[in-house]
C-alpha positions as CSV (number, residue, x, y, z in Angstrom):
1,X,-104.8,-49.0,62.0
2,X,-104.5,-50.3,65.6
3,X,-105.8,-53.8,65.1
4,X,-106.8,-53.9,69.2
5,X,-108.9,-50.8,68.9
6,X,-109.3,-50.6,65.6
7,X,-107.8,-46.4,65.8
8,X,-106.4,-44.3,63.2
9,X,-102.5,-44.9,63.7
10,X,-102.4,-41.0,64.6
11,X,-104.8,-42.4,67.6
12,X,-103.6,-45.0,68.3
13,X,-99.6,-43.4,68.4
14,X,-101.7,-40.6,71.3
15,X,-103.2,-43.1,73.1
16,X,-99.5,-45.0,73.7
17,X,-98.4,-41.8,74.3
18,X,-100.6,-40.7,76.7
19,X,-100.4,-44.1,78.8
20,X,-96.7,-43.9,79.2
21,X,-97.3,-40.5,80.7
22,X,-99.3,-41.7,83.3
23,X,-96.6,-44.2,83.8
24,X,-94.4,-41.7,83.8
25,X,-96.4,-39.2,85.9
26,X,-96.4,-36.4,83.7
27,X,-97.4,-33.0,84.5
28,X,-101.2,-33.5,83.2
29,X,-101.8,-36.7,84.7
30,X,-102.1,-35.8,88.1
31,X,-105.0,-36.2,89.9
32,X,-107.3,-33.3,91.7
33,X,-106.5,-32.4,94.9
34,X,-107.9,-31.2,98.4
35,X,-108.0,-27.7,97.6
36,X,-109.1,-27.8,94.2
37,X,-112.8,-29.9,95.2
38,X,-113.5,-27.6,98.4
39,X,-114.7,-25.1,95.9
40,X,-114.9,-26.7,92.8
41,X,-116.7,-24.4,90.0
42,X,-114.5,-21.5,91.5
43,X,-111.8,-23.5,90.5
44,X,-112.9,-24.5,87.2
45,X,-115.4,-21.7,86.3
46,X,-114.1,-18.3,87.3
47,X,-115.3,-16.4,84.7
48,X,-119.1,-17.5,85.7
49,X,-119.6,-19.7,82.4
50,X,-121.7,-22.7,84.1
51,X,-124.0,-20.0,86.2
52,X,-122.5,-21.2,89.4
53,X,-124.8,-24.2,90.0
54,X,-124.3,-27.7,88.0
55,X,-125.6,-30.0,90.5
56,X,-127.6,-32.9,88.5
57,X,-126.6,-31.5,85.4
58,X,-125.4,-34.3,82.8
59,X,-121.6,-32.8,82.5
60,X,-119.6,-34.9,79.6
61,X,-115.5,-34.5,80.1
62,X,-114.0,-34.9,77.4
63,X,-110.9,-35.9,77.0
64,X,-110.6,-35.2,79.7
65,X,-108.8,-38.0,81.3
66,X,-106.6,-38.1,84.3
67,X,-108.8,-37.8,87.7
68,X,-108.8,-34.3,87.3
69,X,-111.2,-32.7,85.3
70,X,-114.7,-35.6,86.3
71,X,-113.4,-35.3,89.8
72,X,-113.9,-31.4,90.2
73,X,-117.4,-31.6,88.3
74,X,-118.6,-34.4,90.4
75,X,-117.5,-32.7,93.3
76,X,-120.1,-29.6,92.1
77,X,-123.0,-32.4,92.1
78,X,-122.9,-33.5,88.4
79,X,-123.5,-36.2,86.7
80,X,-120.0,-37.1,85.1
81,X,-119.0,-39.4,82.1
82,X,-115.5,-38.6,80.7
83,X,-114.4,-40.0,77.7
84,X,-110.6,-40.5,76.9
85,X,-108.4,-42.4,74.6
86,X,-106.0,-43.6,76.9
87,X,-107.6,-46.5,79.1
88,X,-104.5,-45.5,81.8
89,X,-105.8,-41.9,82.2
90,X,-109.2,-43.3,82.7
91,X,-107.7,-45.9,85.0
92,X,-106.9,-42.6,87.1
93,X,-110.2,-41.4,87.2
94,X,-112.0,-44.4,88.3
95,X,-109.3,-44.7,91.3
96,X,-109.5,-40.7,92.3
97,X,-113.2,-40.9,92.2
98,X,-113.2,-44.2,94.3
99,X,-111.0,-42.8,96.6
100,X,-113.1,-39.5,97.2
101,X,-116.6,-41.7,97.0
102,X,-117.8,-40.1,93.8
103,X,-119.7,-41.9,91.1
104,X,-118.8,-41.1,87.4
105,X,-118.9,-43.1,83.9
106,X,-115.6,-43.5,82.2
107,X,-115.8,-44.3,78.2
108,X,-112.7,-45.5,76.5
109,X,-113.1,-43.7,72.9
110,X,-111.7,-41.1,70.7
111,X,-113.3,-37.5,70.8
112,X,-114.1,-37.5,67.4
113,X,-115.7,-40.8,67.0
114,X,-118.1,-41.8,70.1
115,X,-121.2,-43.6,68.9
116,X,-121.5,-45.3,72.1
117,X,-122.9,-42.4,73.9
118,X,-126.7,-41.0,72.7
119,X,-128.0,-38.2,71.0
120,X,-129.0,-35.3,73.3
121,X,-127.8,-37.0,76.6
122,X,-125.5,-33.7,77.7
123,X,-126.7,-30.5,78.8
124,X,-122.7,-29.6,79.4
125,X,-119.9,-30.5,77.6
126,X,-116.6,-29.6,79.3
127,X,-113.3,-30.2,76.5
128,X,-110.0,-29.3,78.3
129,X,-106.9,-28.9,75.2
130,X,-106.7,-32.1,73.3
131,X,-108.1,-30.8,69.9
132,X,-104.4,-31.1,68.5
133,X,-104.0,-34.7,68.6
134,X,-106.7,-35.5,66.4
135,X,-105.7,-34.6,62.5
136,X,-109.2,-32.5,62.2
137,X,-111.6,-30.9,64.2
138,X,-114.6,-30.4,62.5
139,X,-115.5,-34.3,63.3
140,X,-115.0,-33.6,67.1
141,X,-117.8,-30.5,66.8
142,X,-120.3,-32.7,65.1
143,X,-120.2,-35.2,67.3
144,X,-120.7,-33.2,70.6
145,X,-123.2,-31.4,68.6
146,X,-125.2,-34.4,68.3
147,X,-124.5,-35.8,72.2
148,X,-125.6,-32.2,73.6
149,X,-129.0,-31.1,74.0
150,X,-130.3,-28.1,72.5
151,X,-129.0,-25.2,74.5
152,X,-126.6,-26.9,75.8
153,X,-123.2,-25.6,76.8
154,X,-120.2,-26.1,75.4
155,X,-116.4,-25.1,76.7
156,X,-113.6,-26.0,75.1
157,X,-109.9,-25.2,75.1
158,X,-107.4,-24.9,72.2
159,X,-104.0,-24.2,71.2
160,X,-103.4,-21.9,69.7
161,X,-102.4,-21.9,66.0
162,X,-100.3,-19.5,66.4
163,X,-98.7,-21.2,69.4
164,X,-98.1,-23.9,67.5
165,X,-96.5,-22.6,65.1
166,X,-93.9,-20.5,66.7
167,X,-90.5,-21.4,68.0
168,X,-89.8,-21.8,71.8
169,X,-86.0,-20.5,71.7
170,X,-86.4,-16.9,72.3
171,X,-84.4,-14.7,68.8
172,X,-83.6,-11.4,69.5
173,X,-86.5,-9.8,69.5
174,X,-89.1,-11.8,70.7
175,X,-89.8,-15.4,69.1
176,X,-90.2,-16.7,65.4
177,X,-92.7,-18.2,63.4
178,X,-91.3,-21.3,62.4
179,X,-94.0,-23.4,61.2
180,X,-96.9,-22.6,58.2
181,X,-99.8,-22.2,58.9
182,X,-101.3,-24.0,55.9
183,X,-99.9,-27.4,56.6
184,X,-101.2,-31.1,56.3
185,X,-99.7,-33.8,58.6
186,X,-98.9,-33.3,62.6
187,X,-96.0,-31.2,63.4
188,X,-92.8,-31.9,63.6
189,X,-91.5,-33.9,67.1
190,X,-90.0,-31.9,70.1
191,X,-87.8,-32.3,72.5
192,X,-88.0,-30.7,75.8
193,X,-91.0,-28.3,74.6
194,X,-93.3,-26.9,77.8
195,X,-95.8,-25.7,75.2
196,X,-95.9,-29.3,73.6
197,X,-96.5,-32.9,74.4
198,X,-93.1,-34.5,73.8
199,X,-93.8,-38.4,71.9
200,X,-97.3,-37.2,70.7
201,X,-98.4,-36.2,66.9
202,X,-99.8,-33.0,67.4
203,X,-101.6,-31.1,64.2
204,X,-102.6,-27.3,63.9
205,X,-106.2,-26.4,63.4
206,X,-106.5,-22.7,61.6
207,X,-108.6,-20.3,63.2
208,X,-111.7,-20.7,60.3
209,X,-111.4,-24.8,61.4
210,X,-111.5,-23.6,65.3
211,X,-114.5,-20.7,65.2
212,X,-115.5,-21.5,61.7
213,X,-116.3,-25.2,62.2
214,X,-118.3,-24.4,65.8
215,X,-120.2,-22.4,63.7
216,X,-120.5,-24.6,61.0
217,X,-121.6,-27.4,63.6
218,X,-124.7,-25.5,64.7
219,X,-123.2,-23.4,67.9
220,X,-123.2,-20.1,68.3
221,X,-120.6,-18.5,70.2
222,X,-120.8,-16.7,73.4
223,X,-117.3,-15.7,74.7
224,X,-113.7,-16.3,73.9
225,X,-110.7,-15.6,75.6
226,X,-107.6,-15.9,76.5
227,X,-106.0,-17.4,79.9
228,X,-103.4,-14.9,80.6
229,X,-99.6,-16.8,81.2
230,X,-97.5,-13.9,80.6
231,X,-95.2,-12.6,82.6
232,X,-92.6,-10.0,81.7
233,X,-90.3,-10.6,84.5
234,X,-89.7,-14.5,83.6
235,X,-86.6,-15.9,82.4
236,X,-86.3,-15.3,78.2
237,X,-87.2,-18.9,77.0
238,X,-89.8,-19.6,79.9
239,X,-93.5,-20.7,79.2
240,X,-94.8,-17.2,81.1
241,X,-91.7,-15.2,79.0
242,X,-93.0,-16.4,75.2
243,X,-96.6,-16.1,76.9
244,X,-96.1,-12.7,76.4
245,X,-95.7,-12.8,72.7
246,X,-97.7,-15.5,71.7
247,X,-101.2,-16.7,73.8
248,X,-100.8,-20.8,74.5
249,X,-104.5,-21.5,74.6
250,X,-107.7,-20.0,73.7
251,X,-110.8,-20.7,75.6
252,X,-114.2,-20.5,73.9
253,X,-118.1,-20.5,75.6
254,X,-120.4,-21.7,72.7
255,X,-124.0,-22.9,73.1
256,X,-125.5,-25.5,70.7
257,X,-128.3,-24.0,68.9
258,X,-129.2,-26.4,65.6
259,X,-128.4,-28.8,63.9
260,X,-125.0,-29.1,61.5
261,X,-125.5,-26.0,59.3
262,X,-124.6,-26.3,55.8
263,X,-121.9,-23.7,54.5
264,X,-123.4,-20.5,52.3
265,X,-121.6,-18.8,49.9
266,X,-121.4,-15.6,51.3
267,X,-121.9,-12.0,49.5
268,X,-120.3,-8.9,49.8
269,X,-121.9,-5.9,48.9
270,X,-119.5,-2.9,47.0
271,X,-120.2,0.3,45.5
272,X,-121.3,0.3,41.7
């Protein structure tokens, strides 16, 4: 345990991790900027998820550090608490947001584990990837189930399993699955990885934990897809080359519509 914030040691190793990057300025650590706030929800919201009008709408980040993600939703008119682990990414927000003259709440917690924010005080909850740093995922679904209003919105993004499972040095024909896919513990470390955070512990969720548990949780889900990175033309080894073997992230639209369900063995009819 980390006796300061009294985390998990897998949260508290992420939430080292992730201040040294904003040390370090790391590729998701930097802030929004000018072009990405003139039209916000066209930035964030192309495929028409949010209904193209969020202003006064309670809109939790989540984390979601960084001055990115609360910046762009504040700049549609919401009202914007993010919650991250790492009080250096959040440190970011609250300068970005004073610099641009935006008000939003910033929350120091782990996804999975926020009983500092009330029951039913969201009617959007916006989850950029971050599901792999926490060993399991069901516990982040119940609680945003019990923060969101019914009908509310939720959007998340994943990695994929299968992404995180597969090697990034191209073999000869395509790339290898190198990892299981049953597995307990986080992966193994990287080095140099553009599909991986290098210094965090990372875990694969299956795709019955990632749909499943939603379900499970008392969404129902709406949409799913897949941001397209591929490109044929990029150099063998590149993040858009394996793209077009292997989808990175998944993005999924689910709308909270009960309470934690409880799981029912399921029958299958057959002919007699």
């Amino acid at each position: 345990m980390d006796q300061h914030h009294n985390l998990p040691t897998a949260h508290a190793h992420n939430r080292r991790a992730w201040d040294r990057f904003v040390e370090d300025k790391q590729r998701f650590t930097r802030p929004a900027r000018d072009e990405d706030v003139r039209n916000p929800l066209g930035k964030v919201d192309s495929l028409g998820w949010l209904g193209g009008d969020i202003r006064d709408k309670a809109v939790l980040c989540l984390g979601a550090g960084g001055g990115r993600q609360s910046i762009i939703y504040a700049s549609a008119g919401a009202d914007v608490t993010v919650v991250d682990i790492s009080p250096k990414m959040l440190e970011l927000d609250r300068e970005v947001a004073a610099e641009r003259q935006l008000t939003i709440r910033t929350v120091e917690a782990s996804m999975d584990h926020m009983p500092m924010l009330p029951a039913n005080a969201f009617d959007i909850v916006i989850h950029p990837v971050s599901t792999c740093y926490v060993p399991a995922i069901v516990p982040v679904y119940q609680e945003v189930a019990r923060v969101l209003r019914q009908q509310g919105t939720y959007i998340s993004q994943h990695k994929t399993p299968t992404s995180l499972q597969t090697d990034i040095t191209p073999a000869q024909q395509g790339y290898e699955i190198v990892e299981p896919y049953y597995r307990e513990g986080p992966l193994p470390p990287v080095v140099g990885s553009p599909h991986r955070e290098e210094g965090t512990l990372e875990y694969l969720h299956r795709w019955e934990e990632i749909l499943g548990g939603l379900c499970r949780c008392g969404f129902v889900i709406e949409d799913v897809v897949e941001p397209l990175h591929a490109e044929p033309t990029a150099e063998r080894g590149a993040f858009k080359h394996r793209s077009v073997y292997v989808a990175p992230y998944v993005r999924i639209k689910a709308r909270r519509i009960g309470p934690t369900a409880e799981v029912q063995p399921s029958s299958l009819w057959t002919p007699g």
